[in-house]
C-alpha positions in Angstrom: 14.1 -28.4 -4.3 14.1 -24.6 -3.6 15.2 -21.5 -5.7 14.5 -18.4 -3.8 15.3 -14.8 -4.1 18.4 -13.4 -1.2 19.3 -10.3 -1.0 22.7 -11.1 1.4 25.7 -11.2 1.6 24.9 -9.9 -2.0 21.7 -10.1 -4.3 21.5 -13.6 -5.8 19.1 -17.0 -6.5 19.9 -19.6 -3.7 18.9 -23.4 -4.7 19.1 -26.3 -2.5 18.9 -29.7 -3.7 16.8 -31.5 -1.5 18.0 -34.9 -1.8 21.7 -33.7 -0.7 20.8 -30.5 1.0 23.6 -29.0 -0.9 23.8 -25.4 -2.2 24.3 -23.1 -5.2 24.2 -19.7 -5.1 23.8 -17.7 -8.8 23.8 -14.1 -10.1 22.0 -14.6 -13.5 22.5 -10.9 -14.4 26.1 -11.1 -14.1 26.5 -13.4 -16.7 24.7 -16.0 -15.4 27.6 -16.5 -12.7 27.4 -19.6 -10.1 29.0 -17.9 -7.0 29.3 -20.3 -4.6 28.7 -24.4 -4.4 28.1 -25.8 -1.1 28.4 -29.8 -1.2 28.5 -32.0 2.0 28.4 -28.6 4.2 31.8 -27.1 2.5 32.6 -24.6 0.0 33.9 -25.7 -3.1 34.3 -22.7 -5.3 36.4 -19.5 -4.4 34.6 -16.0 -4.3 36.0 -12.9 -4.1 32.5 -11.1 -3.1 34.0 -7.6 -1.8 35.5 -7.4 -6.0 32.2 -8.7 -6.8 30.7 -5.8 -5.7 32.6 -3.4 -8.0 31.3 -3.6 -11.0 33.9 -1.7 -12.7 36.1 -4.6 -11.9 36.3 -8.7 -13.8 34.9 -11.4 -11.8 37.7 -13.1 -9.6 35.8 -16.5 -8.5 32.8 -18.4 -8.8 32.1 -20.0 -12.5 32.2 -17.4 -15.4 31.0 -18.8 -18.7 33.3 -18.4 -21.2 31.4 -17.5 -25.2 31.6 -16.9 -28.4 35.5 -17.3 -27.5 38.4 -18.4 -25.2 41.1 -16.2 -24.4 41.3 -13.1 -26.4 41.7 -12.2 -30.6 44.5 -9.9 -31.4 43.5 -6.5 -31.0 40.1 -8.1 -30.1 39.0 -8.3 -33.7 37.1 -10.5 -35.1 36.8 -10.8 -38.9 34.2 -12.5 -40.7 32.3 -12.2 -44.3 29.7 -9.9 -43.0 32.5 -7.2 -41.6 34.9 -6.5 -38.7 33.3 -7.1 -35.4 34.9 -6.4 -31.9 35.1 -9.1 -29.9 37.0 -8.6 -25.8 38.8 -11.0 -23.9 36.6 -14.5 -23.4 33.6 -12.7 -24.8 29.9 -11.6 -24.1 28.1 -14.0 -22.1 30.4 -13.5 -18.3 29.1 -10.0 -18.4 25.2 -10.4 -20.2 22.2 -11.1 -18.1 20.5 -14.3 -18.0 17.4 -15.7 -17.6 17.0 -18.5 -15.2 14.7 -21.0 -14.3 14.3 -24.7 -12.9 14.6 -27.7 -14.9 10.8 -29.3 -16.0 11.6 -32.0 -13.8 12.5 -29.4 -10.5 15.6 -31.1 -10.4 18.0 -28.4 -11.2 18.8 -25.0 -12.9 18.6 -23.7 -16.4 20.5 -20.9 -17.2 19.9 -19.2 -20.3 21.3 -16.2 -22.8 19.9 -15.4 -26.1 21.2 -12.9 -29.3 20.1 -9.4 -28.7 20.8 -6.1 -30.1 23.9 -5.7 -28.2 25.6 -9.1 -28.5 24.4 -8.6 -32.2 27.0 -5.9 -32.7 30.0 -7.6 -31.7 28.6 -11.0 -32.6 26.2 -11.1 -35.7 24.6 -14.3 -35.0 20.9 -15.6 -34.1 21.7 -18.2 -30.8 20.6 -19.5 -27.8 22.8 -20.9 -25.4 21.1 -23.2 -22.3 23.0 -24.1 -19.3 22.0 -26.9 -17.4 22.9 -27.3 -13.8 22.3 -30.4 -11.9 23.4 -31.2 -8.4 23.6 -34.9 -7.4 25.6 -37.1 -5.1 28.8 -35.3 -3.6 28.6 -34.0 -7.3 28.0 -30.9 -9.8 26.7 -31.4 -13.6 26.9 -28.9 -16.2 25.0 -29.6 -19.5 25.0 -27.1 -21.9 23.2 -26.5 -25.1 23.6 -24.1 -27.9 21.5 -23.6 -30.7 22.3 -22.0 -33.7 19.0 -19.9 -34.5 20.6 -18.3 -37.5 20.2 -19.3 -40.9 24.0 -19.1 -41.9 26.5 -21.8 -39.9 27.6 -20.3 -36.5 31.5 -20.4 -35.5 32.1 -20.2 -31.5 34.4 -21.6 -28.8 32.8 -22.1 -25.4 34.5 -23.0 -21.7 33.7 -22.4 -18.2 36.1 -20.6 -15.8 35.7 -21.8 -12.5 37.4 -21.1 -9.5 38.3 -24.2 -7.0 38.8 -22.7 -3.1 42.0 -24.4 -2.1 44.2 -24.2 1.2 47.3 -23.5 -0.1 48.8 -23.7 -4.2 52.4 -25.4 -2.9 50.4 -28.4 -1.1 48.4 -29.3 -4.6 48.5 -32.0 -6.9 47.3 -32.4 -10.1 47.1 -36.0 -11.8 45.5 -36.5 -15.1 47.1 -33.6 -17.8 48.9 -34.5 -20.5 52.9 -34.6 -20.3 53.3 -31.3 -22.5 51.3 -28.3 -22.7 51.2 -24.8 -24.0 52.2 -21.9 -21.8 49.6 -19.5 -22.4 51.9 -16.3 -21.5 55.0 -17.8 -23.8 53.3 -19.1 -26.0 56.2 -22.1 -26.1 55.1 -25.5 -25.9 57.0 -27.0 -22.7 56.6 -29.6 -19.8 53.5 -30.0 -17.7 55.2 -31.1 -14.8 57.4 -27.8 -14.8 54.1 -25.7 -14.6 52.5 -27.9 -12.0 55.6 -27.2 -9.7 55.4 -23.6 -10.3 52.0 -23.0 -9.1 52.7 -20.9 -6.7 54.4 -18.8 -8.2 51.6 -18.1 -10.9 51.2 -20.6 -14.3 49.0 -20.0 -17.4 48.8 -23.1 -19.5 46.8 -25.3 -21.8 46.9 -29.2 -21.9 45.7 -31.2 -24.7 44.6 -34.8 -24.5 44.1 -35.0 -21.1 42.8 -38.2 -19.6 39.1 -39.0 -19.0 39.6 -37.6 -15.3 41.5 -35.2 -14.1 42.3 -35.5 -10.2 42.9 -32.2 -8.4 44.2 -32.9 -4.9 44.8 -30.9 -1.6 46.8 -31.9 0.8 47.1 -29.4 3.2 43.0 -29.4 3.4 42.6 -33.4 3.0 40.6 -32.9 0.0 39.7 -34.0 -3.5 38.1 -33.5 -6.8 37.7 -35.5 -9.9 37.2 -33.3 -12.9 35.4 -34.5 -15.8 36.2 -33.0 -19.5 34.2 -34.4 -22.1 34.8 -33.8 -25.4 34.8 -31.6 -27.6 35.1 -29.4 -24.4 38.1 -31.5 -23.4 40.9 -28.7 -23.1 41.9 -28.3 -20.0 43.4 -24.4 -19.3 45.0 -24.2 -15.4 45.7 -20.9 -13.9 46.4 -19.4 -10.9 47.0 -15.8 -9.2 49.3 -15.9 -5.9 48.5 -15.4 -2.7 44.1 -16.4 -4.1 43.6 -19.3 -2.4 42.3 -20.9 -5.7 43.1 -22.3 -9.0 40.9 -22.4 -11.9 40.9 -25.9 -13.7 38.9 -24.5 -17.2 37.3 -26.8 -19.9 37.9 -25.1 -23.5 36.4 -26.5 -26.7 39.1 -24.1 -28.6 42.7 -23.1 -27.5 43.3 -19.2 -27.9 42.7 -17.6 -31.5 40.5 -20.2 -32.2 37.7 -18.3 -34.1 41.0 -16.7 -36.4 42.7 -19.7 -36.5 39.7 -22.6 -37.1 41.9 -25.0 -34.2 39.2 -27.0 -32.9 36.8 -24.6 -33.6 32.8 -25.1 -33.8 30.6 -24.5 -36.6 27.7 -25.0 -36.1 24.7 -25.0 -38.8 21.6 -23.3 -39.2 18.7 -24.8 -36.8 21.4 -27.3 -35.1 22.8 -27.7 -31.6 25.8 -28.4 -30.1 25.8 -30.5 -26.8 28.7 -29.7 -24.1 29.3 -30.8 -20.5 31.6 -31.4 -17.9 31.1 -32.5 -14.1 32.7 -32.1 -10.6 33.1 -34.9 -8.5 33.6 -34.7 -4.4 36.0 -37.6 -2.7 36.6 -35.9 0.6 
């Protein structure tokens, strides 16, 4: 195994599994973002690198890492004993710098963000969040831990956003979501299949009690992924944004509004951990 420094097509850590020879490439100071994931010589994960390069401008590609929330809170405020803290769209960590770092064993990545001054302010809580990342047969493994370090109970969401490079959004199928979801835009609970013909044409929704396995399959490309939720990281959010060649297939522990609302939400007590994961499967 290898993690080493590049400087092209963008500054970034390159790691390549030795066993597989596959690839990651990851930005830990922009929020600890996997860019790119070369398994069995082809790219899995779009990558919009020239947007990339403006800062000024969200992350279109790669896997951002979605914390203390998913989704936004109204008027981006969150309310809590302490006060009134603001708290933007899908929160802190996709735009922190993290530390990384191989696994004890050298058999993957660590990625990892803790409190600081600034998260303090919009997020008055003592953490430590660890992201695993393991690469293993025609496969990608994401183990994540987070510790509350604080010595009052910790409420958070978590999800990962990532971005699946596919040939074309009208020759995709999706097998595995529940029959009815929630349309994210609406707000209006309505039928799955409805969104998953509309994909083209750009969808925003969130399935509950999806299956154990979610099966994303393109046609056009001759390609296919098996997408493992577990829970409590088992809400599956699809999106997409015509003409990217890419969908985003997200695992949510909360819906939106989750740290207002208390749906599904985490909380977490002083000196404990929560354990999340979630893996990618290649059947090409």
């Amino acid at each position: 195994m290898s993690l080493t420094k590049k400087q092209k097509p963008y500054p970034h850590w390159e790691y390549i599994d030795q066993k597989t020879q596959d690839r990651l490439r990851v930005v830990p100071e922009r929020g600890g973002l996997v860019t790119e994931w070369r398994c069995n010589g082809k790219e899995k994960f779009y990558f919009d690198s020239e947007r990339f390069i403006d800062t000024s401008l969200s992350v279109r590609g790669g896997v951002p890492v979605l914390f203390p929330i998913c989704g936004n809170l109204p008027g981006d405020l969150l309310t809590l004993p302490s006060g009134n803290f603001t708290l933007k769209q899908h929160g802190f960590a996709r735009n922190a710098s993290w530390d990384i770092r191989m696994t004890k064993a050298n058999d993957g990545l660590i990625l990892s963000l803790k409190d600081n001054p600034e998260t303090y302010k919009s997020y008055p809580f003592l953490f430590l969040v660890e992201m695993k990342i393991l690469i293993e047969s025609m496969s990608l493994k994401f183990d994540i831990a987070i510790h509350n370090r604080d010595s009052k109970d910790m409420p958070f969401c978590f999800g990962l956003h990532p971005y699946f490079l596919i040939s074309d959004l009208s020759k995709l199928s999706i097998k595995g979501l529940s029959e009815k979801c929630t349309d994210q835009s609406k707000n209006l609970q309505v039928s799955t299949r409805g969104q998953l013909n509309s994909l083209d044409k750009g969808v925003d929704f969130l399935s509950k009690g999806s299956r154990d396995i979610i099966r994303l399959v393109d046609s056009e490309a001759k390609t296919s992924l098996e997408i493992l939720h577990f829970p409590p990281m088992d809400l599956t959010v699809v999106w997409t944004q015509p003409p990217r060649n890419m969908i985003c297939i997200e695992p949510w522990t909360s819906p939106r509004n989750g740290l207002v609302t208390g749906e599904r939400l985490i909380n977490l007590k002083p000196g404990t951990c929560s354990n999340l994961r979630c893996k990618y499967i290649v059947k090409d």
